[in-house]
Backbone as CSV, one residue per row, in Angstrom:
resi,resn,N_x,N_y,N_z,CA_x,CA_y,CA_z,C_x,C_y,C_z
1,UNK,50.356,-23.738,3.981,50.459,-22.294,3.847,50.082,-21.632,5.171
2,UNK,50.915,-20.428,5.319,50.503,-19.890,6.774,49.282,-18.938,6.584
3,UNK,48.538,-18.614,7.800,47.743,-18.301,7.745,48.145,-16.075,7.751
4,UNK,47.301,-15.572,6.937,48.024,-14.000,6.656,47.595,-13.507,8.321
5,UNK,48.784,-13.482,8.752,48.369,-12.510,10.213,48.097,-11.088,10.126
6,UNK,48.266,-10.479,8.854,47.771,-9.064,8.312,46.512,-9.004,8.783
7,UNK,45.861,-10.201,8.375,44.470,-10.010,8.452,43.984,-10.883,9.711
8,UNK,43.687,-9.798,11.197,43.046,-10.316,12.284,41.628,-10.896,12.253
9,UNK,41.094,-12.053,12.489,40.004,-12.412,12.521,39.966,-13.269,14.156
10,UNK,38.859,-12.791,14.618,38.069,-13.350,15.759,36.363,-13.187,15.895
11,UNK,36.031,-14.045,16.810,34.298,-14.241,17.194,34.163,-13.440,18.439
12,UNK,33.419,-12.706,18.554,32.685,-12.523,19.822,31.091,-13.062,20.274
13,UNK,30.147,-13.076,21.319,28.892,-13.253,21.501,28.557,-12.027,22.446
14,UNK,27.401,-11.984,21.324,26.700,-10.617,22.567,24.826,-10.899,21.401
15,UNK,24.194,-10.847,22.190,22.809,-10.133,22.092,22.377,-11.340,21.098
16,UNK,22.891,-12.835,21.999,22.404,-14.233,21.444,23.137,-14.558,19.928
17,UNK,24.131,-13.609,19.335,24.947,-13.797,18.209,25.886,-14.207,17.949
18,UNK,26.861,-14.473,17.165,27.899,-14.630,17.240,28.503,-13.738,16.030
19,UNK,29.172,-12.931,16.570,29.711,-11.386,15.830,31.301,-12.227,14.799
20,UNK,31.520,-11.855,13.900,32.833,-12.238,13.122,33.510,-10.787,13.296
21,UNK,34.859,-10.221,13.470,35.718,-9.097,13.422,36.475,-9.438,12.587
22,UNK,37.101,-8.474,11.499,38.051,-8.777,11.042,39.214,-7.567,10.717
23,UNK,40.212,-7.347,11.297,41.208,-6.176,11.188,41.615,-6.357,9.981
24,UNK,41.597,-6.016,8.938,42.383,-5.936,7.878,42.746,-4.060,7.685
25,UNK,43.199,-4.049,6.331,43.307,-2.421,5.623,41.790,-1.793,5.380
26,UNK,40.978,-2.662,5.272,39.420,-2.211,5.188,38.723,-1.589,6.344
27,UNK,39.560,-2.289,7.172,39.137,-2.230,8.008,39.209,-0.363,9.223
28,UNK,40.916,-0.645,8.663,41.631,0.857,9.640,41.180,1.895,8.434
29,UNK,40.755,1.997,7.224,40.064,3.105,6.214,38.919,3.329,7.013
30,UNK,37.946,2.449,7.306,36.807,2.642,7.658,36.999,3.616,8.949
31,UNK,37.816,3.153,10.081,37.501,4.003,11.066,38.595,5.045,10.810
32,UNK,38.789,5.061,9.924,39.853,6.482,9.623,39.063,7.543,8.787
33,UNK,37.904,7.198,8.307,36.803,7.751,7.184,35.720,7.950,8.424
34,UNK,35.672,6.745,9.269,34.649,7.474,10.521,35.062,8.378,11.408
35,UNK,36.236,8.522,11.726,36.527,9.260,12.767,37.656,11.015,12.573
36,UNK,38.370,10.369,11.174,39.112,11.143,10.790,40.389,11.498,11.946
37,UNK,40.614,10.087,12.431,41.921,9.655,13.122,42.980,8.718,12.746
38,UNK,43.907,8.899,12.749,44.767,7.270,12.108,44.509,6.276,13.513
39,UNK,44.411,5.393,12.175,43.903,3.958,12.821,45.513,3.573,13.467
40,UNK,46.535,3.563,12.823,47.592,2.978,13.650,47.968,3.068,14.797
41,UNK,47.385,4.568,15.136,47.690,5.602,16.508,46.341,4.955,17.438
42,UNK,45.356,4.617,16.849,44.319,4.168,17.583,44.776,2.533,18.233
43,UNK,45.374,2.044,17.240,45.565,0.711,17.754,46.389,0.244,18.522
44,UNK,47.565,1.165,18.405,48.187,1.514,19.327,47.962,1.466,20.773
45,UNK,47.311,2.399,21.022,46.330,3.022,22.119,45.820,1.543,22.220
46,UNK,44.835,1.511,21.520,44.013,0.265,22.331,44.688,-0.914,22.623
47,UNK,46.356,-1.058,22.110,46.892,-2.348,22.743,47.446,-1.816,24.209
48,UNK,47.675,-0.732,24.709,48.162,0.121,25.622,47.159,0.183,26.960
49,UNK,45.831,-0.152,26.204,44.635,0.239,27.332,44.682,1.534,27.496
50,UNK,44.989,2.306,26.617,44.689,4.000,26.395,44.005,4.483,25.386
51,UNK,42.886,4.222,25.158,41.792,4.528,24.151,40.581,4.940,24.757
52,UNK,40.495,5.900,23.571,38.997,6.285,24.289,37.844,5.337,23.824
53,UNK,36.660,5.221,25.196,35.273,4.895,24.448,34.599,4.766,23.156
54,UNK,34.669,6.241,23.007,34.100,6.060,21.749,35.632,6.054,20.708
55,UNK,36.300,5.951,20.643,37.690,5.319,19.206,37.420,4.040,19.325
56,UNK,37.063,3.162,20.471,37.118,1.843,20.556,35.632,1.105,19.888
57,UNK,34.743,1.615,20.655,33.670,1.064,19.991,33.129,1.585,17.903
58,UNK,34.354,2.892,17.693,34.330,2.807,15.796,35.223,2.015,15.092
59,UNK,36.167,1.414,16.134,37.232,0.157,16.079,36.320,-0.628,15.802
60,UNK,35.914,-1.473,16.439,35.271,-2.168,16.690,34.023,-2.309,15.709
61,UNK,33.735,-1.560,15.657,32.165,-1.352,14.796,33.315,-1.693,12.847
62,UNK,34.178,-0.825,12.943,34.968,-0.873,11.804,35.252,-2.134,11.172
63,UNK,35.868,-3.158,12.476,35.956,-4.602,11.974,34.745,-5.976,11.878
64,UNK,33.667,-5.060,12.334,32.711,-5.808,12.129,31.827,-5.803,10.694
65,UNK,32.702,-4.665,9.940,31.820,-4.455,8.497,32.086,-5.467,7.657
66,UNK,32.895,-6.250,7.650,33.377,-7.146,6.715,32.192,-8.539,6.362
67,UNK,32.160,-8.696,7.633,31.416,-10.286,7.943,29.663,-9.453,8.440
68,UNK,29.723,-8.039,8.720,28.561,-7.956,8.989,28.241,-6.203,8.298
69,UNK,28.181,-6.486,7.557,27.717,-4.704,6.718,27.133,-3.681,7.324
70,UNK,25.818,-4.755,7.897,24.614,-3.150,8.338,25.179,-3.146,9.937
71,UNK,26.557,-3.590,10.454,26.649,-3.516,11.740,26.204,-2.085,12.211
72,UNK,26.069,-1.695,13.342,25.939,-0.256,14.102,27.078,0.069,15.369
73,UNK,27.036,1.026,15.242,27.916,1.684,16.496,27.149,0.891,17.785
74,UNK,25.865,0.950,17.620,25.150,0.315,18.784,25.660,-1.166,18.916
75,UNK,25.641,-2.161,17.552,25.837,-3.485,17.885,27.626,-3.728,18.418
76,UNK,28.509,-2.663,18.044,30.138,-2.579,18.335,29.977,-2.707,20.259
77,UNK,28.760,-1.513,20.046,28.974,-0.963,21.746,28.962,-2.118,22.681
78,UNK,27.544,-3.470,21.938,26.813,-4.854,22.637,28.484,-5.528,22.881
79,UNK,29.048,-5.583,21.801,30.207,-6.750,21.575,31.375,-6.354,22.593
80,UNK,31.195,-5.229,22.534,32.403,-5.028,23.458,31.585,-5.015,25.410
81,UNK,30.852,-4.868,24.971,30.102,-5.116,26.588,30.111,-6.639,27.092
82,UNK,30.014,-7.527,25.935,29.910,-8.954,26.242,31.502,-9.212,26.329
83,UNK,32.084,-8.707,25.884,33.533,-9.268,25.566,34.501,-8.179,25.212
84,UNK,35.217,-7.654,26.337,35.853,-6.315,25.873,36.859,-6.999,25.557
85,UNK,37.892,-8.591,25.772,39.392,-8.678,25.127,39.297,-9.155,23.681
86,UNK,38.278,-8.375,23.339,38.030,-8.702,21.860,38.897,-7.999,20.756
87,UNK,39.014,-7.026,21.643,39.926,-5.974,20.860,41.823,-6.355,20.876
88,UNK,41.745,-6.937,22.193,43.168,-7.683,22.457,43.602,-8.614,21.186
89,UNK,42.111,-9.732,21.261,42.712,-10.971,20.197,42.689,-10.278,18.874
90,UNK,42.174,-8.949,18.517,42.008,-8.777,17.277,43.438,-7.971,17.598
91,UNK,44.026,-7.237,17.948,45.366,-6.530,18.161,46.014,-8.025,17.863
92,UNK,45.794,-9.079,18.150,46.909,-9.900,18.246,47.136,-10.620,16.953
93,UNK,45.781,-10.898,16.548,45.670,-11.621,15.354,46.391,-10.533,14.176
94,UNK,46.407,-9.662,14.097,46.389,-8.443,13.043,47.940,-8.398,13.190
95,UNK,48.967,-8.964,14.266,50.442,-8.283,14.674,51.228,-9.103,13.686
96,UNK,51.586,-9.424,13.251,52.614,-10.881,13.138,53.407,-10.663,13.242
97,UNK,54.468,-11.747,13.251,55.948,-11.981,13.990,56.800,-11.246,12.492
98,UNK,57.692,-11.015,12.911,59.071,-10.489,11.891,59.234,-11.817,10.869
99,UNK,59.321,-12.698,11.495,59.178,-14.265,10.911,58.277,-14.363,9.870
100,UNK,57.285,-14.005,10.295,55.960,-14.138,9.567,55.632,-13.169,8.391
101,UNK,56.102,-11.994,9.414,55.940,-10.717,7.609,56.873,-11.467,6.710
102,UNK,58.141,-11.276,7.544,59.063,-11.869,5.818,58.514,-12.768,4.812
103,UNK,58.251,-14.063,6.042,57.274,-15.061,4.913,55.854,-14.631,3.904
104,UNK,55.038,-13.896,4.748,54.326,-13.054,3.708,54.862,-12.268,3.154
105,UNK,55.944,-11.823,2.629,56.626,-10.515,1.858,56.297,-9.522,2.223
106,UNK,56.294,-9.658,3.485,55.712,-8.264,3.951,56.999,-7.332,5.042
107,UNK,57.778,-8.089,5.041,59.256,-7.819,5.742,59.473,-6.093,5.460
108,UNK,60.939,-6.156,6.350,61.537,-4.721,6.582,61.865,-3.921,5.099
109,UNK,61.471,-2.597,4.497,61.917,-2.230,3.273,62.865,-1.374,2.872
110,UNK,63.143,-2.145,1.816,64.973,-2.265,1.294,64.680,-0.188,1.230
111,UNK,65.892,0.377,1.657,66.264,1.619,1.764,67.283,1.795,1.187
112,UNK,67.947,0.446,0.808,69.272,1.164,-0.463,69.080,1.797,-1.449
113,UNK,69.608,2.551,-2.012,69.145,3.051,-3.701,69.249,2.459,-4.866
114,UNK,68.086,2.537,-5.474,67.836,1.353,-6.856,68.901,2.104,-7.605
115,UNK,69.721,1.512,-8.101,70.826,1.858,-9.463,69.940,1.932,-10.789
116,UNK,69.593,2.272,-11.873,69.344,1.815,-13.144,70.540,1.083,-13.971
117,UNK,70.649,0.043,-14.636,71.809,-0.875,-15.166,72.287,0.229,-16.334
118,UNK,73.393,0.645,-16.247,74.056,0.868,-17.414,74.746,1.910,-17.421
């Protein structure tokens, strides 16, 4: 079975730890509930290297809630100081191929019009 590329997961180290990220839909709510920005437009940006500071480190802080709850804006700020292409592998992990959505059913959506039979 393939692995869901929906859902980005990577490690970082900062402050003797080892941090878990994980991009999922939990993930872009959270910093869309923190910031009251769309996350798509953010991620965007941050695959672009056009993000701001602080969008990046509530990114960041956002995908660290999963594997780490009481994370802080402060511990986002450590992770990305130790390791800023953190945000890259998590952009990357989170993309998948056209190949790959289809196989997850997650492919292009049908725009023809449903008929009802009869």
């Amino acid at each position: 079975m393939m692995a869901n590329r929906f859902i980005g997961e990577t490690t970082a180290q900062a402050n003797g730890k080892s941090w878990t990220l994980r991009c999922d839909f939990n993930a872009m709510a959270a910093f869309e509930e923190a910031t009251g920005k769309d996350a798509m437009t953010a991620f965007e940006a941050a695959e672009q290297g056009d993000v701001s500071i602080l969008d990046l480190r509530h990114l960041v802080r956002a995908c660290l809630l999963r594997h780490h709850p009481d994370a802080t804006l402060c511990d986002a700020g450590d992770v990305l100081s130790h390791d800023l292409s953190v945000v890259q592998r998590l952009i990357e992990g989170a993309m998948p191929t056209s190949g790959e959505a289809a196989e997850l059913g997650n492919g292009q959506l049908v725009t023809a019009p449903v008929t009802a039979p009869g």
